[in-house]
GUGUTI-792772 format. One record per residue: residue in three letters; x, y, z of N, C-alpha, C, O in turn. Coordinates in steps of 0.05 Angstrom, whole numbers, padded with zeros to 5 digits, always signed. Layout:
// residues N
ALAXYZXYZXYZXYZ/...
END
This chain:
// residues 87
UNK+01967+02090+01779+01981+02089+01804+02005+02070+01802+02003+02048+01793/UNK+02030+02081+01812+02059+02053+01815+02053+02042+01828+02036+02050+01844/UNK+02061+02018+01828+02055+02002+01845+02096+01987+01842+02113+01984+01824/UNK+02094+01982+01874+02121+01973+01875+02130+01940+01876+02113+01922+01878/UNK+02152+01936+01874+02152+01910+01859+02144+01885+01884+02143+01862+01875/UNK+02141+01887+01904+02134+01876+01922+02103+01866+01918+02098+01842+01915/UNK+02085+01888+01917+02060+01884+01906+02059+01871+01879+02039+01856+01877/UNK+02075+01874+01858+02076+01864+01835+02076+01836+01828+02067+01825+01808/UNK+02096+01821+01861+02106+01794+01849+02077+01776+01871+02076+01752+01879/UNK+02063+01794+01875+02036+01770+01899+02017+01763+01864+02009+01780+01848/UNK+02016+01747+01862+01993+01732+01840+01970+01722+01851+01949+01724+01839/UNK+01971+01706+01886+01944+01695+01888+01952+01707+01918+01974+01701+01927/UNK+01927+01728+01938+01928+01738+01960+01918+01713+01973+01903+01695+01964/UNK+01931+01717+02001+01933+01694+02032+01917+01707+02041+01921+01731+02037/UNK+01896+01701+02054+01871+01710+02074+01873+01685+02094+01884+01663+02092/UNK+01855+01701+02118+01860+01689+02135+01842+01665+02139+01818+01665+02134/UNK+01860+01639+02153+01849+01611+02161+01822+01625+02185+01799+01617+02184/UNK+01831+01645+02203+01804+01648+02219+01816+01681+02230+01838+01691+02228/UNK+01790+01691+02242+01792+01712+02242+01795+01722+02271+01779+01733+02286/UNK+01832+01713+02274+01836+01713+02304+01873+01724+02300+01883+01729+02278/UNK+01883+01726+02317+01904+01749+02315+01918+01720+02323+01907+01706+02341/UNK+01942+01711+02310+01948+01684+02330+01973+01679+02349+01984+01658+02356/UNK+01981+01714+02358+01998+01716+02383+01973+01722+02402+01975+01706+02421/UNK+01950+01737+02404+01937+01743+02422+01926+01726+02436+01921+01727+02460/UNK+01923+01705+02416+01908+01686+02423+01924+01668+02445+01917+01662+02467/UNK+01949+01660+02431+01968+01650+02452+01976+01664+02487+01989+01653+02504/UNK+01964+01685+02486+01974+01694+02509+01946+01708+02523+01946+01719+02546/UNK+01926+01706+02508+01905+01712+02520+01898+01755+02515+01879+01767+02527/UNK+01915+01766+02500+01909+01794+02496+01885+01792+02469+01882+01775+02452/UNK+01873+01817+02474+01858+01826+02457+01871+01836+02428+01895+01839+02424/UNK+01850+01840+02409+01867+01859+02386+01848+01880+02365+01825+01872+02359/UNK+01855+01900+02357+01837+01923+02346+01822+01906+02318+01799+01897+02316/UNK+01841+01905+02301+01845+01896+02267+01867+01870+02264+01886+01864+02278/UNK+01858+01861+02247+01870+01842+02236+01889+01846+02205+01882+01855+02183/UNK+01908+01837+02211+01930+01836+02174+01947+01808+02174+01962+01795+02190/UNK+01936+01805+02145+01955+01783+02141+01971+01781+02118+01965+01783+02094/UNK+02004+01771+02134+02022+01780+02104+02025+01753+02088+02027+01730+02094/UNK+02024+01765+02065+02031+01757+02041+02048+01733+02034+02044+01716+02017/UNK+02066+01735+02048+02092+01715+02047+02086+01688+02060+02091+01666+02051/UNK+02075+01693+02079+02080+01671+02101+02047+01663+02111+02043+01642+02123/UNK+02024+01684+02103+02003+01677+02110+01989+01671+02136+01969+01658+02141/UNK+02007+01684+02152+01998+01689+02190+01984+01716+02186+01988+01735+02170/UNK+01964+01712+02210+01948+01728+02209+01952+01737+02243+01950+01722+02262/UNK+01957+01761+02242+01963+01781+02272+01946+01805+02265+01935+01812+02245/UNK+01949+01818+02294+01939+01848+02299+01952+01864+02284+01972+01860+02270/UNK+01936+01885+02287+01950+01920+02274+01965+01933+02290+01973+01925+02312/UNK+01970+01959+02278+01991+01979+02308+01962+01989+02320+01965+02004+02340/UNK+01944+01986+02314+01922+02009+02335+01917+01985+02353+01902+01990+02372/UNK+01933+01950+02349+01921+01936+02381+01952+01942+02395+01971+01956+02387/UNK+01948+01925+02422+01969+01935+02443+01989+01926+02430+02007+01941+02423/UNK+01988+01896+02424+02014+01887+02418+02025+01889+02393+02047+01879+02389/UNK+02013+01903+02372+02025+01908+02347+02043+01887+02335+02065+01889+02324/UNK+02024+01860+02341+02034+01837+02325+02047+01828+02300+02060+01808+02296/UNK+02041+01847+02283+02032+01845+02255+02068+01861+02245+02085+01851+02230/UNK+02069+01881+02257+02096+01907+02252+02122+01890+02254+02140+01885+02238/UNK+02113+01879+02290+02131+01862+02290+02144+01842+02276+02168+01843+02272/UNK+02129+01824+02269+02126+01802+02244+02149+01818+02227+02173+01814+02224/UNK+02132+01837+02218+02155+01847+02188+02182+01855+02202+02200+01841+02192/UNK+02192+01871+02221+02210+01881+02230+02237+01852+02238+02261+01852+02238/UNK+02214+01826+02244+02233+01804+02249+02239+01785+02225+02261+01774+02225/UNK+02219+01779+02200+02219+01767+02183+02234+01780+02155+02249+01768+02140/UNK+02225+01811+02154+02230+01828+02140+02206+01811+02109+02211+01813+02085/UNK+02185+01798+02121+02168+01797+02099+02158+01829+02085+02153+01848+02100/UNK+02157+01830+02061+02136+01861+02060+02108+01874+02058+02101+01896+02067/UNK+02090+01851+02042+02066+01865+02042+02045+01839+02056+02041+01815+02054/UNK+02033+01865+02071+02004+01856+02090+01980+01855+02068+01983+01859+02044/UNK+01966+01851+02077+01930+01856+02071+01918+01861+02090+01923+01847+02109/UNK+01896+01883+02095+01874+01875+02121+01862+01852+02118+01858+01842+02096/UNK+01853+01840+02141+01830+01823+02144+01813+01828+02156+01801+01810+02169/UNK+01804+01855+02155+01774+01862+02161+01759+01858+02142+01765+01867+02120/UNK+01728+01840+02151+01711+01842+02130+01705+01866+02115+01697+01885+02128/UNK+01707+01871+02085+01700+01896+02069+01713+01910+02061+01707+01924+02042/UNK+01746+01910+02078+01774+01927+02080+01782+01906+02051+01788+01882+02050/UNK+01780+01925+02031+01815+01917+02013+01831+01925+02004+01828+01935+01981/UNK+01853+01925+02015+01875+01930+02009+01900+01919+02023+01897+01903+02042/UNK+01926+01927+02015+01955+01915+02014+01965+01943+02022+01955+01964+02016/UNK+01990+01938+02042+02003+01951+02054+02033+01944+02053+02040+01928+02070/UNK+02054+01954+02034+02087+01946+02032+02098+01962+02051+02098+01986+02049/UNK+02108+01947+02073+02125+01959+02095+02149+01980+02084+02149+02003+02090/UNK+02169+01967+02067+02190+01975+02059+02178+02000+02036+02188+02022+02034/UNK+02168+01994+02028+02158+02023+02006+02141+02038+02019+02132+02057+02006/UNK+02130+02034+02050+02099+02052+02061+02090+02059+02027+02096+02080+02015/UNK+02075+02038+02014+02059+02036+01997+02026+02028+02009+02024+02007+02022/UNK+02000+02047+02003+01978+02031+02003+01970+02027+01979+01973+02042+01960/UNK+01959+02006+01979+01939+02000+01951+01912+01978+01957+01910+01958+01970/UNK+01888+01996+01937+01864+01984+01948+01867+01966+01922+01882+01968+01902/UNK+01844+01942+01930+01846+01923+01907+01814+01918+01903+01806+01903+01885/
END
């Protein structure tokens, strides 16, 4: 499988400090799933919660690759390449 250079240059994966979305939390909304990117190591919602915490993040930071943080989920997600890869 390619793998794109985004995925290439992560050496040690960011998981999450706790397993809480940390705009939701600030404002009191719920959230479906949890992802946390790579770069910066915040941990937000998915697009299946309301606020699609997580999209946003990349769309304002232009960081590229997520991880889930659901227990059992692994894999990495590169915004800019719509790359998945399980690990």
């Amino acid at each position: 499988m390619e793998v794109c250079k985004h995925i290439k240059e992560i050496t040690l994966l960011k998981h999450p400090k706790e397993q809480v979305c940390e705009e939701c939390i600030k404002t009191g909304d719920e959230w479906v799933h949890l992802r946390t990117c790579q770069t910066c190591g915040v941990t937000l919602c998915c697009d299946q919660s309301p606020k699609q915490h997580m999209t946003k993040h990349y769309h304002a930071t232009h960081h590229p690759v997520i991880i889930s943080s659901q227990p059992g989920e692994r894999w990495l997600w590169c915004y800019p390449d719509e790359l998945f890869v399980e690990y």
